[in-house]
C-alpha positions in Angstrom: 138.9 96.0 106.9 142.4 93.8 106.3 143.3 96.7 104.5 143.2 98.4 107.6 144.6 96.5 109.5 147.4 95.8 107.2 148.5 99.3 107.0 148.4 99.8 110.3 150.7 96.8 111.3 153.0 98.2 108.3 153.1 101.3 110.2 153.9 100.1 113.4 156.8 97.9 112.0 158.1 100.5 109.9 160.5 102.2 112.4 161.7 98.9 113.4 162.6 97.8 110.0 164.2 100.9 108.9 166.3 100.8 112.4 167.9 97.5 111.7 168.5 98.2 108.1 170.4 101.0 109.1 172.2 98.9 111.6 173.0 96.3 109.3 174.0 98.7 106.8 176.7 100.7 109.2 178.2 97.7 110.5 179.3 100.6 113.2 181.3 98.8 116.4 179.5 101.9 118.4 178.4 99.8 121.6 175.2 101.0 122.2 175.2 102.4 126.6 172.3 101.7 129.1 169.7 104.3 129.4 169.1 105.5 132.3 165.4 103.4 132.8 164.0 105.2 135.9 164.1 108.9 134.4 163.1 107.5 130.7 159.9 106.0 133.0 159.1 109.0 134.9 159.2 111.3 131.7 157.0 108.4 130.5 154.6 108.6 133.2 154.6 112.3 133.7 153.4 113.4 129.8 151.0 110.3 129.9 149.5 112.5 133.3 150.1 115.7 131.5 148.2 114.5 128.3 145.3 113.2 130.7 145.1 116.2 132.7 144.8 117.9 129.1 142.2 115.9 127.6 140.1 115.9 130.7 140.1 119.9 130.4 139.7 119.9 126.6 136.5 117.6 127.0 134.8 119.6 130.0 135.2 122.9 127.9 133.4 121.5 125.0 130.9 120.1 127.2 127.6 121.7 128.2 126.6 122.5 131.2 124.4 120.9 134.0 120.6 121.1 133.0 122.1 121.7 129.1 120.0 119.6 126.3 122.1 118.3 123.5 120.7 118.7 120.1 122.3 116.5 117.9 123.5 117.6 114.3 120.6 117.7 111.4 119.9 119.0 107.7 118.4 122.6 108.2 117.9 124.0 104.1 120.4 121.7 102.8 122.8 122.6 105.2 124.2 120.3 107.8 124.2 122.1 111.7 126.7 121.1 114.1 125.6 119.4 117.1 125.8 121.5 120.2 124.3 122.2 123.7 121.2 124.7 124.5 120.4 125.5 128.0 117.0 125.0 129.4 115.9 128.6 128.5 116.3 127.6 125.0 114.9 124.3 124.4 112.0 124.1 121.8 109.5 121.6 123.5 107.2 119.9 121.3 104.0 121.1 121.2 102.3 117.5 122.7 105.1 117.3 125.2 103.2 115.7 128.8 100.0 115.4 126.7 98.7 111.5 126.7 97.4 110.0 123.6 94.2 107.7 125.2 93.3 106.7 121.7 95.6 104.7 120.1 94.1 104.3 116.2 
């Protein structure tokens, strides 16, 4: 798990440490100019919608319907099946489904 957690803190840093040893290494008297904040925040803003509005549609077309059963993944002759959804015309009940066991043994 520190594994983990080291490489993704090395991964974050990365960028940064490559940016300032490229800095350091130009010595470049390039000033570096404002950025214009307020359109850099509303491109921000709008993909962060965009990629909401995206995943919102990706998940209700993988979704079933209303009424659907989900039937989870299993082994069926050594072969694994995908989970998926079946609609209520489909769904294999078990045979004592509603049936009451009085005698518990």
């Amino acid at each position: 798990m520190i594994r983990i957690t080291l490489i993704e803190i090395a991964s974050f840093l990365l960028p940064f440490a490559l940016f300032f040893i490229w800095r350091w290494q130009t010595q470049a008297d390039v000033k570096l100019t404002a950025t214009p904040a307020l359109r850099l925040g509303l491109a921000g803003a709008a993909l962060a919608i965009a990629m909401m509005i995206v995943l919102v549609v990706l998940d209700a077309m993988r979704g079933g319907h209303e009424g659907d059963q989900y039937v989870p993944p299993r082994m069926v002759d050594g072969e694994i099946v995908p989970g998926h959804f079946v609609p209520p015309s489909e769904r294999d009940e078990p045979a004592d489904a509603g049936e009451e066991d009085d005698d518990p043994q």
